[in-house]
C-alpha positions in Angstrom: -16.8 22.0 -28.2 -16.8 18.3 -26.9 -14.9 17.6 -24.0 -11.9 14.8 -24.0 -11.0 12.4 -21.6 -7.3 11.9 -20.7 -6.3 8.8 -20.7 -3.5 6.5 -19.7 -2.6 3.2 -21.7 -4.5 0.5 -20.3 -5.0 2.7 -16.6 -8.0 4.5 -17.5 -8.7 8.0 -17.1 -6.4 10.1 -15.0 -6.9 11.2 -11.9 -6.8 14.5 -10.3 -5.7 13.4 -7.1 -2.9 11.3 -8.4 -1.6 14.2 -10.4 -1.7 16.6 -7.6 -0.1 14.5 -5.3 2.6 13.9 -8.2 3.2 17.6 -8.6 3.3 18.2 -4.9 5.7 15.5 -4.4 8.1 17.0 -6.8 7.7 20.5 -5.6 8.4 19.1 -1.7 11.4 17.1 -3.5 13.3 20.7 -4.4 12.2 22.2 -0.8 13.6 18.4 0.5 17.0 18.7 -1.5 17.7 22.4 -0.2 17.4 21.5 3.3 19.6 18.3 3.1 16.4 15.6 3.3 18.9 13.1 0.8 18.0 9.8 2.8 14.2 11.2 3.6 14.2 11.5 -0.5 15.6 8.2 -1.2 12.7 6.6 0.6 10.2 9.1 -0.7 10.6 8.3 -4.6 11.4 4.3 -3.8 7.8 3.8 -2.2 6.7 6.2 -5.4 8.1 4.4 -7.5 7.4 0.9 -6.4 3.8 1.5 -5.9 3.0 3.2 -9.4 5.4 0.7 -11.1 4.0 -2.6 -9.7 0.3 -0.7 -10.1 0.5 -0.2 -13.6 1.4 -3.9 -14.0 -1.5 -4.9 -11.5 -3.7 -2.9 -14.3 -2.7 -5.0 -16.8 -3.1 -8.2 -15.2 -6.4 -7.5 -14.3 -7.4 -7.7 -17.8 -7.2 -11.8 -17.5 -9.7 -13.8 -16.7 -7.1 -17.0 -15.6 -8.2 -17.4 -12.2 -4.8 -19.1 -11.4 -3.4 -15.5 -12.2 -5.6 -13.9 -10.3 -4.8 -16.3 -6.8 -1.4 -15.8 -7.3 -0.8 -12.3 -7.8 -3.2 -11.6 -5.0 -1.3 -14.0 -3.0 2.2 -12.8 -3.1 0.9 -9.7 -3.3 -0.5 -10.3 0.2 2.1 -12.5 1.7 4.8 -10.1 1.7 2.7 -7.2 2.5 1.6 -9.0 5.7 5.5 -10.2 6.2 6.8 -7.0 5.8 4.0 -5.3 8.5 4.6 -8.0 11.3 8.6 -7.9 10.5 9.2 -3.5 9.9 6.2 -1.8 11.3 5.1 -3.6 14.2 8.2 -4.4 16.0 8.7 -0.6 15.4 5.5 0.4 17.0 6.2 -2.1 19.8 10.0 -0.8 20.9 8.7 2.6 21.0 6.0 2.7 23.1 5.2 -1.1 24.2 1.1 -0.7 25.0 1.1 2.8 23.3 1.8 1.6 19.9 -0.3 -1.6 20.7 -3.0 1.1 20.7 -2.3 2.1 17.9 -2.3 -0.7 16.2 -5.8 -1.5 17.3 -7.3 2.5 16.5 -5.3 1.3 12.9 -7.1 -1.8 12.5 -10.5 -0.4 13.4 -9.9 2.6 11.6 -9.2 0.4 8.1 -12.1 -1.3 8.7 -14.4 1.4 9.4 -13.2 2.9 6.2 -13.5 -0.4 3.8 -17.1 -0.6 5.9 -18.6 2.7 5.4 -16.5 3.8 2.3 -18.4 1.4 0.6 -20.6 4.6 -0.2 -18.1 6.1 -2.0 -18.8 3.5 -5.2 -22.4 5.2 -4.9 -20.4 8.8 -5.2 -19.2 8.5 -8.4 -15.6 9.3 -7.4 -12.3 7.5 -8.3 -11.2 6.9 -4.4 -12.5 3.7 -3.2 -12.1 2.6 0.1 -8.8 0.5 -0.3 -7.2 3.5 -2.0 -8.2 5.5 0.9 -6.8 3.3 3.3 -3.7 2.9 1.4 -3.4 6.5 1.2 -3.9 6.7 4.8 -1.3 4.0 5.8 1.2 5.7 3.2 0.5 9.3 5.0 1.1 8.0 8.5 4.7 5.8 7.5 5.8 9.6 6.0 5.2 10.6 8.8 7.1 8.6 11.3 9.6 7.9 8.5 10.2 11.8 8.7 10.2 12.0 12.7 12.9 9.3 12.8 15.2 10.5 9.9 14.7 14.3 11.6 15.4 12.7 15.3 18.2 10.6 14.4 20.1 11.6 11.5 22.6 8.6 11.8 19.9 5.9 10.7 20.8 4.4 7.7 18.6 4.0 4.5 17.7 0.7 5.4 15.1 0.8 8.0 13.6 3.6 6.2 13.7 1.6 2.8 12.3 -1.7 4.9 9.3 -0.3 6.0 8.0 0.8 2.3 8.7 -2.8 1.1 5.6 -3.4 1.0 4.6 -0.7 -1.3 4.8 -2.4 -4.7 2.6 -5.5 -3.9 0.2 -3.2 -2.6 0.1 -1.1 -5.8 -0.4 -4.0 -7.7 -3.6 -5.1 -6.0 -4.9 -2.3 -5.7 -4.4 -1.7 -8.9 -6.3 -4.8 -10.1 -9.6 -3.4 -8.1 -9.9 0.1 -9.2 -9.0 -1.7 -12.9 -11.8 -4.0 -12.5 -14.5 -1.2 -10.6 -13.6 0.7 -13.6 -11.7 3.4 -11.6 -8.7 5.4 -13.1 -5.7 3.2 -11.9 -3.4 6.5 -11.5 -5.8 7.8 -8.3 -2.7 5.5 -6.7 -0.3 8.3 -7.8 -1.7 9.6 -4.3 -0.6 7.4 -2.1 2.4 6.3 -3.9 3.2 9.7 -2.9 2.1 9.9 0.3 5.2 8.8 2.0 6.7 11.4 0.9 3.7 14.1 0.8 4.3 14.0 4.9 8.3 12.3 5.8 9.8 15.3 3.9 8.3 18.4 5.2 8.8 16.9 9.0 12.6 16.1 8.3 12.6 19.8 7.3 10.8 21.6 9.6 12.2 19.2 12.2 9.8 19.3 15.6 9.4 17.5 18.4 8.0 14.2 18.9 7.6 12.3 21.9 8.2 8.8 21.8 4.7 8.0 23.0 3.4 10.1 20.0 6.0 8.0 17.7 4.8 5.1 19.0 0.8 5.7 18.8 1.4 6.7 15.1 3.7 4.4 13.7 1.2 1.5 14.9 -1.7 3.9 13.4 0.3 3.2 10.2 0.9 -0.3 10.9 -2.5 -1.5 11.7 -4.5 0.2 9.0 -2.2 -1.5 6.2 -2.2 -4.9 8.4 -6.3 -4.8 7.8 -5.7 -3.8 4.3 -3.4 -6.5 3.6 -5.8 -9.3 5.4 -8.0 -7.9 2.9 -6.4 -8.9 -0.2 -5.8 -12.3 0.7 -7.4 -14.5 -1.5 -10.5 -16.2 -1.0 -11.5 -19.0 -3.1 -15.0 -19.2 -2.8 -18.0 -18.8 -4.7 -18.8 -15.0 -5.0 -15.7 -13.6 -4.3 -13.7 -11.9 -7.2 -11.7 -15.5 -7.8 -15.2 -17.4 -7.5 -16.2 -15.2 -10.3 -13.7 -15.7 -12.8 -13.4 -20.0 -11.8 -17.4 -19.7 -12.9 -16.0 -19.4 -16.7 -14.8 -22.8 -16.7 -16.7 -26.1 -16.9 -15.8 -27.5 -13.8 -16.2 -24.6 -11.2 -16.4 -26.6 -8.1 -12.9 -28.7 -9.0 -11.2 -25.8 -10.0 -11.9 -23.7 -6.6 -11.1 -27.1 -5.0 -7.3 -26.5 -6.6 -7.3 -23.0 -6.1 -7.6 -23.4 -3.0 -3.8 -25.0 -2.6 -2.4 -22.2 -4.9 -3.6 -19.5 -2.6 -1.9 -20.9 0.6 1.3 -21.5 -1.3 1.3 -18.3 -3.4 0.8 -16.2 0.3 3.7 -18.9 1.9 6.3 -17.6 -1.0 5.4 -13.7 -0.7 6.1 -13.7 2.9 9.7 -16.4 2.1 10.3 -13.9 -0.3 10.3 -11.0 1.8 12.9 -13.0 4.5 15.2 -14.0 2.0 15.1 -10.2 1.0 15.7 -9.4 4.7 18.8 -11.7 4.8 20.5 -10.2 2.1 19.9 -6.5 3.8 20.3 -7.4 7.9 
């Protein structure tokens, strides 16, 4: 009997992990509901749903060779994910523990970059994580968790802070998305993460402990630092062998081309993070 691949539309073959993390989100969604979770639940399923939506168009787009595409979607894609970590998350990590979550930050930071170093032996492993998803999934695992501490500490917060610090969660599905698509890797391995806030913010609103502000602090920047280096990451770089070098190769003047790419990829980052504080004014 032959074996079958499953297969998405255009996202490749689907992966384990993203199902499970599906399934478990649902399952933690009934346990969530019977305990009273509602605005933990809100902001579970928007950062699942803005990250698998925008991913399955970053799939798509990463079938087109226009490097003008390319620039831009990594560029807003970038601007407001780096808007949205210096405006929610670390002003977050900041007020609760000043040098603490500066700390934090910093273990983030290194941590992300450790991963995207040494990961880079996972595309050896034959496995669909690479190392952005990992860090993504690590960042998304880390917000849960501080979403879940805060929602379970102070049940009078309102949906928006919650809902401000996953913002970010649908450009980074998107260029995420356009890596794995390109490396070949199923694109639904982001079902994980897109989960992840929730995989961790729901079962803390429910069982409730104790946190210490310190602890807050240390791993709210944790969160915030990791997806700060992976959103420096996906800025985009317009030079010759980078992923937008590769595609400007396909046209007859290479050099001029890179020359004007160049200006697209400092305005495109300029109106990602403009459109992440004119979102900010309509919320505030």
């Amino acid at each position: 009997m032959s074996t079958r691949t499953v297969s998405l539309p255009r996202l490749g073959a689907l992966s384990l992990a993203g199902v499970a993390g599906t399934l478990l989100l649902l399952a933690l969604t009934v346990v969530g509901a019977r305990a009273g979770t509602g605005k933990v639940l809100v902001v579970s399923w928007a950062a699942f749903l803005a990250m698998a939506g925008f991913a399955a168009f970053g799939a798509r787009g990463a079938e087109t060779r226009d490097a003008h595409r390319l620039v831009w979607g990594y560029g807003l894609a970038s601007g407001a994910m780096i808007t949205s970590a210096a405006v929610f998350l670390l002003p977050q990590a900041f007020g609760l523990g000043g040098q603490i979550g500066g700390f934090g930050v910093a273990a983030g930071i290194l941590a992300g970059y450790g991963a995207h170093t040494v990961g880079h032996r996972l595309t050896h492993l034959d496995t669909a994580f690479d190392d952005t998803s990992l860090q993504i999934s690590a960042h998304a695992l880390a917000a849960g968790l501080i979403i879940g501490v805060i929602y379970a500490a102070l049940p009078t917060v309102g949906l928006l802070l919650g809902l401000a610090i996953v913002s970010h969660k649908g450009p980074a599905g998107y260029a995420a998305a356009r890596r794995l698509h390109k490396e070949g890797k199923p694109v639904s391995v982001l079902l994980f993460p897109a989960a992840g806030v929730g995989l961790t913010a729901i079962p803390v609103a429910v069982l409730d402990p104790t946190f210490s502000q310190p602890m807050q602090a240390a791993v709210f920047g944790f969160g915030a630092g990791v997806f700060l280096h992976v959103a420096m990451d996906f800025l985009p770089e317009c030079e010759t062998g980078t992923e937008v070098g590769e595609v400007a190769q396909l046209s007859e003047n290479a050099h001029a081309l890179l020359d004007r790419l160049r200006v697209h990829a400092v305005v495109s980052t300029a109106l990602g993070a403009v459109a992440v504080f004119l979102a900010w004014l309509v919320v505030a």
